[in-house]
C-alpha positions as CSV (number, residue, x, y, z in Angstrom):
1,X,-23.9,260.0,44.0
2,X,-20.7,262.0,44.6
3,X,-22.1,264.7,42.2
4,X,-25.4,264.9,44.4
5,X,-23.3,265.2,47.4
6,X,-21.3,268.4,46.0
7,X,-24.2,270.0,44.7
8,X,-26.3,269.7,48.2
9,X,-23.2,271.3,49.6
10,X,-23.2,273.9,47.7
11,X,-26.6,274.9,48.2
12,X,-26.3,274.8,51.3
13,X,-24.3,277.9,52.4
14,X,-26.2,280.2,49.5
15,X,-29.5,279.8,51.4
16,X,-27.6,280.4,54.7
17,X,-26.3,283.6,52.4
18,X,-29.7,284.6,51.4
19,X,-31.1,284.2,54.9
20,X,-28.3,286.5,55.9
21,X,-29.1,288.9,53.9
22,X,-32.5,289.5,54.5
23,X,-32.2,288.9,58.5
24,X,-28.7,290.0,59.9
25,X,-26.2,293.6,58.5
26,X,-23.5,292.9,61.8
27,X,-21.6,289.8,63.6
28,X,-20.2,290.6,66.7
29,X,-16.8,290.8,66.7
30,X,-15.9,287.2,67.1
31,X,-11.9,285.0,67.5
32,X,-11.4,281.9,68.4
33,X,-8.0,279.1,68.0
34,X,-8.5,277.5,64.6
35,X,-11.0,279.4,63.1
36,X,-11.4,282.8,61.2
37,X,-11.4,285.8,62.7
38,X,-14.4,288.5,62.6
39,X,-14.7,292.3,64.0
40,X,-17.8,294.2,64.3
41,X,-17.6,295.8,60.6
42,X,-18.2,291.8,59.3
43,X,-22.0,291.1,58.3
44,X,-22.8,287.4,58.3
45,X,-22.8,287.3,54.9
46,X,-19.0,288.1,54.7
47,X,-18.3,285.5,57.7
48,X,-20.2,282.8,55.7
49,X,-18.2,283.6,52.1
50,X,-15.0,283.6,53.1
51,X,-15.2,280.4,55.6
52,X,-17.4,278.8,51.8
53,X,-14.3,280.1,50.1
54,X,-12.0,278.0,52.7
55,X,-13.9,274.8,52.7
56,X,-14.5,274.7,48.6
57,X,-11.1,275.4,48.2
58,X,-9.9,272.0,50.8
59,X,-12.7,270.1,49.3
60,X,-12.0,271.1,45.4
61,X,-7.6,270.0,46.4
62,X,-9.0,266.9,48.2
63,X,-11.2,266.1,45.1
64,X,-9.0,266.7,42.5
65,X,-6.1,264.5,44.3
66,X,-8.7,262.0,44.6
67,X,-9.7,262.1,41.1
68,X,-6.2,262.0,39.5
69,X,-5.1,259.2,41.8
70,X,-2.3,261.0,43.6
71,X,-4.1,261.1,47.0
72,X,-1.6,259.0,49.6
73,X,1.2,260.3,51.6
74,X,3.1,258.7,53.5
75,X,2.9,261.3,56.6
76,X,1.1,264.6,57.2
77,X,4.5,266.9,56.3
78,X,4.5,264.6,52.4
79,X,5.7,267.0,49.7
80,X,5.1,264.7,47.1
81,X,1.9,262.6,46.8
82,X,1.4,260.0,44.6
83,X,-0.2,256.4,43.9
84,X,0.4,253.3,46.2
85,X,2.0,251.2,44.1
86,X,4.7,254.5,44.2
87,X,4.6,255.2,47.4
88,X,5.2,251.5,49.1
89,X,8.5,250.3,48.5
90,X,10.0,246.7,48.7
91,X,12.9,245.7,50.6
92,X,15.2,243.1,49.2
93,X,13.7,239.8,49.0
94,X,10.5,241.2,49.0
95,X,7.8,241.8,46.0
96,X,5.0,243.8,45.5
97,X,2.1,242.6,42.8
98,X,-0.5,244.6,41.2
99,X,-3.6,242.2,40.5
100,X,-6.2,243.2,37.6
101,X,-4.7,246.2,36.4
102,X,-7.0,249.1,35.4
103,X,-9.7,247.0,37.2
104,X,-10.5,246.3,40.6
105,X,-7.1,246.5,41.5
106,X,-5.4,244.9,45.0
107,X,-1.8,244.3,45.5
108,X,0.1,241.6,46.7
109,X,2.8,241.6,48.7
110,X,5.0,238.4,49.0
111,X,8.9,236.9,50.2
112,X,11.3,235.7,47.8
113,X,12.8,232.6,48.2
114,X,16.2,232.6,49.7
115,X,19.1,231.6,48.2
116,X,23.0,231.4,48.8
117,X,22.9,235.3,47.1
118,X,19.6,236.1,47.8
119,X,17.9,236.9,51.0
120,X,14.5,235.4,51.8
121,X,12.3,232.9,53.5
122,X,13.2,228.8,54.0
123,X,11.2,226.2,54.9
124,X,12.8,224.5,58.1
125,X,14.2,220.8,57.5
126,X,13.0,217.9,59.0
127,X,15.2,215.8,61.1
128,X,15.5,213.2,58.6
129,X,16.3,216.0,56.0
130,X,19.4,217.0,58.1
131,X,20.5,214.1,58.6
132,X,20.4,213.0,54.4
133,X,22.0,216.6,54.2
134,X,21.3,217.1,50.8
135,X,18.8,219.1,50.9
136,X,19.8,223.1,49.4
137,X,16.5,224.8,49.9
138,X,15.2,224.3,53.8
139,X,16.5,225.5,57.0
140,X,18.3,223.8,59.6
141,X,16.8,224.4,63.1
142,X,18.6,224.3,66.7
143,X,16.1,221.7,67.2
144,X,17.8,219.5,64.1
145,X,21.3,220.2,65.5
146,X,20.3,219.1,68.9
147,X,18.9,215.8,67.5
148,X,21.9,215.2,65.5
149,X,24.5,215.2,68.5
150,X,24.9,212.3,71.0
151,X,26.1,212.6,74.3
152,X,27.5,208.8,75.3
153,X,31.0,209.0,76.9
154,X,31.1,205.0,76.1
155,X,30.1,205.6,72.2
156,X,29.1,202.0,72.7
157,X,26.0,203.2,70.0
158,X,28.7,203.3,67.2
159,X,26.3,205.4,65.2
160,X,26.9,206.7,61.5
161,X,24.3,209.1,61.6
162,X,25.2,210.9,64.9
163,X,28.3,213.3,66.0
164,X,29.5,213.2,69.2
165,X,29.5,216.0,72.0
166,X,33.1,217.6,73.1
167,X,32.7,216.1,76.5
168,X,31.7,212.4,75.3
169,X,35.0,212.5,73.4
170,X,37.2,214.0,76.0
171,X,35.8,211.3,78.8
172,X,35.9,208.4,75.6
173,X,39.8,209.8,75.4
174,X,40.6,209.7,78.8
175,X,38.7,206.0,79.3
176,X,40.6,205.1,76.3
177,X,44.2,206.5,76.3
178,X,46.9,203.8,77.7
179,X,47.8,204.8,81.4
180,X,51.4,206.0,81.8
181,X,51.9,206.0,78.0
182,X,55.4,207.5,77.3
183,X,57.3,208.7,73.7
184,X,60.6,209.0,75.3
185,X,62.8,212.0,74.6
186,X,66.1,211.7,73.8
187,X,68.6,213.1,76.4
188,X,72.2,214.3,75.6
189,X,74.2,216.1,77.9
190,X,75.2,219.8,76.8
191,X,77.6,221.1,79.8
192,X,78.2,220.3,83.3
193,X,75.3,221.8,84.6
194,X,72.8,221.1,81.3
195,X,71.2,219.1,79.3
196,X,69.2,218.8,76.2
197,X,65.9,217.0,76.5
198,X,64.3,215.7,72.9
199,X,60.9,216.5,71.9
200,X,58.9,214.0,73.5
201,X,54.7,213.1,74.8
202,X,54.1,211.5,78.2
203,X,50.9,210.6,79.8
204,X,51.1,212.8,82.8
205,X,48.5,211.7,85.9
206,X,49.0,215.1,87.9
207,X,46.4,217.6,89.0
208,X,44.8,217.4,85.3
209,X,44.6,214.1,83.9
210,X,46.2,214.9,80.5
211,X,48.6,214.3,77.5
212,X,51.9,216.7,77.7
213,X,54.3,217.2,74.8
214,X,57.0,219.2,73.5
215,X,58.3,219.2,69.8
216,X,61.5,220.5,69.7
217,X,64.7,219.8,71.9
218,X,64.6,222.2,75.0
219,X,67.8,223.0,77.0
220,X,67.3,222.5,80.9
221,X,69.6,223.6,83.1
222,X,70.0,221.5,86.6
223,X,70.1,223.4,89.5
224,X,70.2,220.6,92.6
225,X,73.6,219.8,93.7
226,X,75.1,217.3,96.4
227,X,77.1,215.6,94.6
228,X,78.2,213.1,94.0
229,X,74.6,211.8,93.8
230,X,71.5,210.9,91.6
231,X,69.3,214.4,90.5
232,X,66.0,213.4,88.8
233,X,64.6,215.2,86.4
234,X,60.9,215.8,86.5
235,X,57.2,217.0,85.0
236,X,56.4,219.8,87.2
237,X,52.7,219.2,88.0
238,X,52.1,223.2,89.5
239,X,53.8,224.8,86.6
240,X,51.7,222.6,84.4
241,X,48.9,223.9,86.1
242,X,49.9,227.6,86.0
243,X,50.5,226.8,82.0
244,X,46.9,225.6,81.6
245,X,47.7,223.6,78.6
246,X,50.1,220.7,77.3
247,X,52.3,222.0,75.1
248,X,55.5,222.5,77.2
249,X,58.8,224.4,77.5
250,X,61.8,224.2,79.5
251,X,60.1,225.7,82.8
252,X,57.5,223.0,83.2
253,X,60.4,220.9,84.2
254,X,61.9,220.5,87.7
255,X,64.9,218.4,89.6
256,X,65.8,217.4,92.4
257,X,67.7,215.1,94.7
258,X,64.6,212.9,95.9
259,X,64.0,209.4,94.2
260,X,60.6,208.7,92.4
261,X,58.6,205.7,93.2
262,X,56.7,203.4,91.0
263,X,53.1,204.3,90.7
264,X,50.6,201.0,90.1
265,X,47.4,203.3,89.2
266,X,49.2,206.1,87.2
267,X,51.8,203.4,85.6
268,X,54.4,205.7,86.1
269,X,57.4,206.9,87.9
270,X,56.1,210.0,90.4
271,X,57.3,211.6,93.5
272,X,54.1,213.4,94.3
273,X,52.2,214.9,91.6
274,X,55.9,215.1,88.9
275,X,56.5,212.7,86.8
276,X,60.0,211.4,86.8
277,X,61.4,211.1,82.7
278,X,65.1,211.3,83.7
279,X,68.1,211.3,85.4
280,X,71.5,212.9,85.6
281,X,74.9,211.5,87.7
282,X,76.6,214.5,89.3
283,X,80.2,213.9,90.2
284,X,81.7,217.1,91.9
285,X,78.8,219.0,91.3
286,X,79.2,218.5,87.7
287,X,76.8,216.6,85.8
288,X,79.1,213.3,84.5
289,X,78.7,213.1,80.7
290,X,76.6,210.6,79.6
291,X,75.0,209.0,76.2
292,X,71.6,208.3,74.6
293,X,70.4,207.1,72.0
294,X,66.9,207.6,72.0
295,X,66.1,203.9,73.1
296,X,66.6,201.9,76.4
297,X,69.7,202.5,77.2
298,X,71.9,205.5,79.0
299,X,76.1,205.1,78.7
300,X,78.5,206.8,80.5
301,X,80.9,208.4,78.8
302,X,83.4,206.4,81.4
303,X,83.1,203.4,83.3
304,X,82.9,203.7,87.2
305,X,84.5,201.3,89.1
306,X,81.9,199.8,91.6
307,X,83.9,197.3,92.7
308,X,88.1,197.1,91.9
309,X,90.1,194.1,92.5
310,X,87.6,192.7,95.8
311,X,88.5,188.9,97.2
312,X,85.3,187.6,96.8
313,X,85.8,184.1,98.6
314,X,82.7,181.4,98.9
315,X,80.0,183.2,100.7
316,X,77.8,185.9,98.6
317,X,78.6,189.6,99.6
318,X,76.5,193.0,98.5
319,X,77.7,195.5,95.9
320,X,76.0,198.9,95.0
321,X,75.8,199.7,91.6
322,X,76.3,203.0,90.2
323,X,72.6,203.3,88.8
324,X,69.4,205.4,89.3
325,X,67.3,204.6,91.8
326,X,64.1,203.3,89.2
327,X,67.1,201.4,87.1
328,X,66.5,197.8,88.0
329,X,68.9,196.3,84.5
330,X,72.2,197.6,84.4
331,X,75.3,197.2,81.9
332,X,78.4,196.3,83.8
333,X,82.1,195.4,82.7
334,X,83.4,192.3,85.7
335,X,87.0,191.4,84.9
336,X,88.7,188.4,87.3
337,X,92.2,188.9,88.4
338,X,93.0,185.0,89.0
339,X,95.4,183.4,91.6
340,X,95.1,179.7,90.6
341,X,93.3,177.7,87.4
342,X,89.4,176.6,88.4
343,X,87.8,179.3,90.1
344,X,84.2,180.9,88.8
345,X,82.9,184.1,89.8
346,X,79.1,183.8,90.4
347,X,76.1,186.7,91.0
348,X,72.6,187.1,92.1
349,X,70.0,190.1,92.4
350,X,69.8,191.1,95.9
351,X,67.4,188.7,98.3
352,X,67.4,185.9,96.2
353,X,68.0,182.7,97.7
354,X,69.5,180.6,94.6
355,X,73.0,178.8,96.2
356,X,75.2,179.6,93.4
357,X,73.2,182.2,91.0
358,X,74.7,183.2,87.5
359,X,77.4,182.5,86.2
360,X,80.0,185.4,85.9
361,X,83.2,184.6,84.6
362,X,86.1,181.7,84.8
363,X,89.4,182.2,85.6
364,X,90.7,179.9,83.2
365,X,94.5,180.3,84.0
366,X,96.6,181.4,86.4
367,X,97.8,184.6,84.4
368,X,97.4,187.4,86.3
369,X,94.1,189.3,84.6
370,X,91.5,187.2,82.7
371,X,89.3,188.2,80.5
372,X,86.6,190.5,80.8
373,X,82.8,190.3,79.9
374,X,80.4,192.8,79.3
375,X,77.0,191.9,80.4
376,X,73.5,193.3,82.0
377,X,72.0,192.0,85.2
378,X,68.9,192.7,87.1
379,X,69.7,194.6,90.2
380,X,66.5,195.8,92.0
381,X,67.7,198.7,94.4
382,X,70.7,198.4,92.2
383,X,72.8,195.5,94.4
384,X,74.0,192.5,93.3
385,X,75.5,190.0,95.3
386,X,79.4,188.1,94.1
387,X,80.8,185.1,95.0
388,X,84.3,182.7,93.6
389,X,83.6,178.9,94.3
390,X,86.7,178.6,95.7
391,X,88.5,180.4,98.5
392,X,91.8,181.9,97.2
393,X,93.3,185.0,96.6
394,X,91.2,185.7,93.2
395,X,89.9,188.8,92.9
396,X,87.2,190.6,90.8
397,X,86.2,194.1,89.5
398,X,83.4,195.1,88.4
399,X,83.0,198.5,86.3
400,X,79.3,199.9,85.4
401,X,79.0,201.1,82.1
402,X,75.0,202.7,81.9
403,X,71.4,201.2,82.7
404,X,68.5,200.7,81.4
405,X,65.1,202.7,81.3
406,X,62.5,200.9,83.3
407,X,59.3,200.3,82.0
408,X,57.0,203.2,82.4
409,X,59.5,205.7,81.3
C-alpha cells in the first residue's frame, strides 16, 4: 500500500508538468513567507520542478528514517535520531522492557522495588504490621504513627503496644513526682561573706512547676547584712524563669533577711515564689563558721551562749535559742551551776502546759559546776521554757551547739 501511495504521488506533479507545458510559457512573478520564490522569467513548469524537487527530497529523508528505524527525536532541534528503546532513558529505580523482540514489539516500563540501597516503590504497612514491626519491605504511613501513640495523661491503659505523647508524660510526671521532694546539698562555709552550696535537686513549686538541679558545688556569695541576724538563702523563682530551664548556677540563688514560711500545698519552705534550702548566722556582718555534713544537722563551729549562769527558780521562764527561724529541733549544751544537793532543772517547748516537762539535769552535789549534757529539744519558734524544782541560788546555762533541717528541706 505504501508503494501505491508514492507512485500516485509521483504521477501526480508530471501530469501537472505536462499540462504546463502545453498550456502556460510565464508565472507571474510571485513571493510569499514560507514558500519559494518566482519572478516573471519562471514558466510553471520550473515553479512545479523545483517545489517536486523540495517535497521528494523531505518525503525520500522522512522515508528512509522511517525505514531504518531511526525516526524519533526527542525535540524539533534533535541532532541525533535514533530508536525508542535509545532514546527513553530510565531513572534509578526504574526499568524499561522490550516485549516480543523483532515482533510486534511494545515496551514496558516498571518501578523497582525499594530497598535500604535502592530507591523504589513500597507497599504501605498496615497498622497491625507496624505494630509487629518486623516487617522490612512496606512503608510506614503518618496514619500508622498516629495510631501507634496514645495521649492519656493517667496511662491508666498500661498498654505494651502503644507509646506515649510528650505531654501525657510530662502531665503523668508532674501528677506523679512527690511534692516538695528535696536531695539536700551540702553546705560548707568558704569565707565570711561565702559559702559553698553542694550539688543538689529540689522540687521547686514557683512560676513553672518543675524539678531544678545543679551537679557540681557552686560558690555563692551573701550579700544581705544586719547582723547579727538570720540571712536565708533561697531558689530565685524570676531568675529561674529568665533561665528557662533547670539546670542551675550560682545566679539563680537569692538571700535575704526575711523568714520563709511552711507551705502545706507546695510542702516546702517559701517566702513568695523562692524556695528556702538554707541558712547562714551573721555575727558582725560576718557570716559565723559553721558545719555540715550533708545530713540533718548544721554545727557551729562555737557554741553560743543563750542563756549563762540564769536563776531559774520554780516557775517556767522563756529562752530564745540561737536557731533559724524553720528549725523547730535544736542541739544545745545546759550545764547547772549548783548551790545545794537535790535540785533538777526541768524544760518544755514553748505553750505547752505539762507542770514539770523534761527532765534537764540534777545538781547532784553542792560543788560548784555539775555536769553538763548535751541534748536536742523541740523548740517551735525556737523557745524553750526552764525551770529548778526548788527555789535557791542554782543557776543554769545553756549553750546551742547547731539545729536541725526541718522536714521539707
Amino acid at each position: 500500500m505504501k508503494k501505491k501511495f508514492i507512485f500516485l504521488l509521483l504521477l501526480f506533479p508530471l501530469g501537472l508538468l505536462l499540462f504546463d507545458r502545453v498550456h502556460f510559457e510565464k508565472v507571474p512573478a510571485f513571493a510569499g513567507a514560507g514558500i519559494e520564490t518566482y519572478d516573471d522569467a519562471t514558466t510553471v513548469q520550473d515553479a512545479i520542478q523545483t517545489k517536486l524537487v523540495d517535497d521528494l527530497t523531505e518525503l525520500f529523508l522522512s522515508i528512509s528514517a522511517i525505514t531504518a528505524g531511526s525516526g524519533v527525536a526527542v525535540s524539533s532541534d534533535d541532532t541525533a535520531v535514533g530508536y525508542l528503546d535509545g532514546e527513553l532513558v530510565a531513572g534509578e529505580g526504574i526499568d524499561f522492557t522490550v516485549n516480543d523482540p523483532a515482533g510486534a514489539e511494545t515496551m514496558t516500563i516498571s518501578v523497582e522495588a525499594a530497598t535500604p540501597t535502592n530507591v523504589g516503590s513500597l507497599e504501605t504497612a498496615t497498622d497491625a504490621e507496624t505494630l509487629t514491626g518486623t516487617d522490612t519491605g512496606r512503608a510506614v504511613s503518618p496514619a500508622n504513627l498516629k495510631s501507634m501513640i496514645l495521649d492519656e495523661d493517667d496511662m491508666t491503659s498500661n498498654l505494651a503496644t502503644k507509646v506515649a505523647s510528650q505531654q501525657s508524660i510530662a502531665a503523668y510526671i508532674a501528677a506523679n513526682t512527690l511534692t516538695g521532694a528535696v536531695v539536700r546539698s551540702k553546705f560548707r562555709w568558704k569565707s565570711v561573706t561565702q559559702i559553698y552550696i553542694g550539688a543538689g535537686e529540689y522540687h521547686h513549686e514557683g512560676t513553672v512547676d518543675q524539678k531544678v538541679y545543679w551537679d557540681s558545688k557552686l560558690t555563692y556569695t551573701v550579700v544581705t547584712n544586719g547582723a547579727p541576724d538570720w540571712v536565708y538563702i533561697y531558689i530565685d523563682d524570676s531568675a529561674v524563669v529568665t533561665l528557662g530551664g533547670n539546670l542551675l548556677t550560682n545566679a539563680e540563688f537569692v538571700d535575704n533577711a526575711t523568714e520563709p514560711t511552711w507551705s502545706v500545698t507546695r510542702k516546702g519552705w517559701y517566702t513568695g515564689s523562692d524556695r528556702a534550702i538554707f541558712a547562714v548566722y551573721l555575727v558582725a556582718n560576718d557570716i559565723a563558721v559553721f558545719w555540715h555534713d550533708g545530713g540533718n544537722r548544721v554545727l557551729y563551729d562555737t557554741t553560743i551562749t543563750d542563756a549563762g549562769s540564769v536563776d531559774y527558780d520554780l516557775t517556767f521562764v522563756n529562752l530564745s535559742l540561737t536557731a533559724p527561724s524553720f528549725a523547730t529541733r535544736i542541739s544545745i549544751i545546759a550545764k547547772g551551776e549548783s548551790s545545794q544537793d537535790g535540785g533538777s532543772a526541768y524544760y518544755r517547748p514553748e505553750g505547752s502546759a505539762a507542770s514539770n516537762g523534761h527532765f534537764l539535769l540534777y545538781h547532784s552535789t553542792a560543788k560548784e559546776d555539775a555536769p553538763s549534757v548535751h541534748l536536742s529539744v523541740l523548740a517551735p519558734g525556737q523557745v524553750i521554757e526552764l525551770k529548778h524544782n526548788v527555789s535557791d541560788t542554782s543557776k543554769l546555762s545553756i549553750y546551742t551547739n547547731g539545729w536541725y533541717f526541718p522536714a521539707g528541706m
